[in-house]
C-alpha positions in Angstrom: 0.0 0.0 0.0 1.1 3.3 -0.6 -0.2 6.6 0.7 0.3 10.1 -1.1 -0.1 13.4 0.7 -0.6 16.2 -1.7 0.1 19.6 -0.6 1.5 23.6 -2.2 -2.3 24.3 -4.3 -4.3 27.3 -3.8 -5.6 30.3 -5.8 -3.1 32.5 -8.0 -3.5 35.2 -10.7 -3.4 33.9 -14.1 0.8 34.4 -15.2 1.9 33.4 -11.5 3.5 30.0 -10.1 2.7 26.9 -8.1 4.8 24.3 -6.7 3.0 21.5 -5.7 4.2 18.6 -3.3 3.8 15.2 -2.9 4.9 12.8 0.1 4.3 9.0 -0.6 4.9 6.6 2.3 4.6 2.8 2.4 5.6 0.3 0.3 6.8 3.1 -2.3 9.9 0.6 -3.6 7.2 -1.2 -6.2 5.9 1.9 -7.4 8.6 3.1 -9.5 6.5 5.7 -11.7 4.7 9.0 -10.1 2.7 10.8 -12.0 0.3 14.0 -11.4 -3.0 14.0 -13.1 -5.5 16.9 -12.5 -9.2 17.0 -12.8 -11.5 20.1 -14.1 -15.3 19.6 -13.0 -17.2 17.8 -15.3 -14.0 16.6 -17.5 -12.0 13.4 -17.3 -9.0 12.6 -15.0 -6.0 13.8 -16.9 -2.8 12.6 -16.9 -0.2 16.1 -16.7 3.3 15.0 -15.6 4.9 11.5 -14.8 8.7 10.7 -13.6 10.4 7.4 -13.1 12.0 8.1 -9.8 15.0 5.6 -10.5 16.5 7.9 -13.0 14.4 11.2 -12.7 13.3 10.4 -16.7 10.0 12.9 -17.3 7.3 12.5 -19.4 4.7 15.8 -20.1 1.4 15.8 -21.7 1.8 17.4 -25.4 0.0 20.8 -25.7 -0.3 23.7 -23.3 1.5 21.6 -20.4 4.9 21.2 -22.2 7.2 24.0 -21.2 5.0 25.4 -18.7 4.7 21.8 -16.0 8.1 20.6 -14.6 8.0 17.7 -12.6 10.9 16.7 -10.1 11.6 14.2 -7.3 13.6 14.1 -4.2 14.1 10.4 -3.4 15.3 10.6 -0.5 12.2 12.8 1.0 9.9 10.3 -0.6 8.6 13.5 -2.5 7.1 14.8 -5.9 6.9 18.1 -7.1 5.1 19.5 -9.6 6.3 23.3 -10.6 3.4 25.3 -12.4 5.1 28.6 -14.2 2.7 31.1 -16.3 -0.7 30.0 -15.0 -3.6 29.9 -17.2 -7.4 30.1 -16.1 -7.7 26.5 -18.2 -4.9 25.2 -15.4 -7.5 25.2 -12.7 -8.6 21.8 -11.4 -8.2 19.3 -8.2 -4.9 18.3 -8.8 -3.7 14.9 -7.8 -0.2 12.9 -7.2 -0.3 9.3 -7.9 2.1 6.4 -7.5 2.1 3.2 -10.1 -0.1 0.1 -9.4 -2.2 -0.1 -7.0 -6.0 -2.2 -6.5 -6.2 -4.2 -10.0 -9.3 -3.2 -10.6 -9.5 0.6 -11.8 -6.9 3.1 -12.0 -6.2 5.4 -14.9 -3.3 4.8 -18.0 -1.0 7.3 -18.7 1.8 7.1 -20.8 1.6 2.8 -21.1 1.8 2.8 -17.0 -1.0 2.3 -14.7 -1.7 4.6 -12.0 -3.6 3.5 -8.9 -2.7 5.1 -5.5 -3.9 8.1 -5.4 -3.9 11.0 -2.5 -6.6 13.2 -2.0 -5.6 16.0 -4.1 -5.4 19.9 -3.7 -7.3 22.8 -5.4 -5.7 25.0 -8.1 -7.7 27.8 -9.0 -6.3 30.4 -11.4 -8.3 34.2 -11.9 -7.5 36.0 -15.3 
């Protein structure tokens, strides 16, 4: 089991930053893929950032993420950022850290890896 504690959202102007945290705990050793996904109301679970912690390897979501998202890990704090620059109004959404596997049954696919383990997210808004 792993548990993620998401922390860092809150409300900014559109053009500002965000750093997001992430602190997993448990049987994290398994779960060698993080990812952060966010979620707008009424839309789909999307898949934003992922990182294989072994060798800090990203991965972004092509379009208005690229070049804006960086995701980063500390391994040695059991943490996952997620650094937001030049916010957009669009960027707003429950964002959530998630660590690979997790119950079989469910999950989301991002980037040919599973995602299961979730935490229980933190709100972004961003005000033009």
């Amino acid at each position: 089991q792993v548990r993620l504690v998401e922390s860092g959202g809150g409300s900014v102007q559109a053009g500002g930053s965000l750093r997001l945290s992430c602190s997993a705990s448990g049987n994290t050793t398994s779960s060698k893929w993080m990812g952060w996904f966010r979620q707008a109301p009424g839309k789909q679970r999307e898949g934003v950032a992922r990182i294989y912690t072994p060798t800090g390897f990203t991965s972004y979501t092509d379009g208005s993420v690229k070049g804006r998202f960086t995701i980063s890990r500390d391994n040695a704090e059991n943490t996952v950022y997620l650094q937001i620059h030049s916010m957009k109004p669009e960027d707003s959404a429950m964002y959530y850290c998630a660590a690979e596997g997790g119950p079989t049954y469910g999950g989301v696919w991002y980037g040919g890896v599973r995602f299961n383990f979730w935490g229980q997210g933190t709100q972004v808004t961003v005000s033009s």
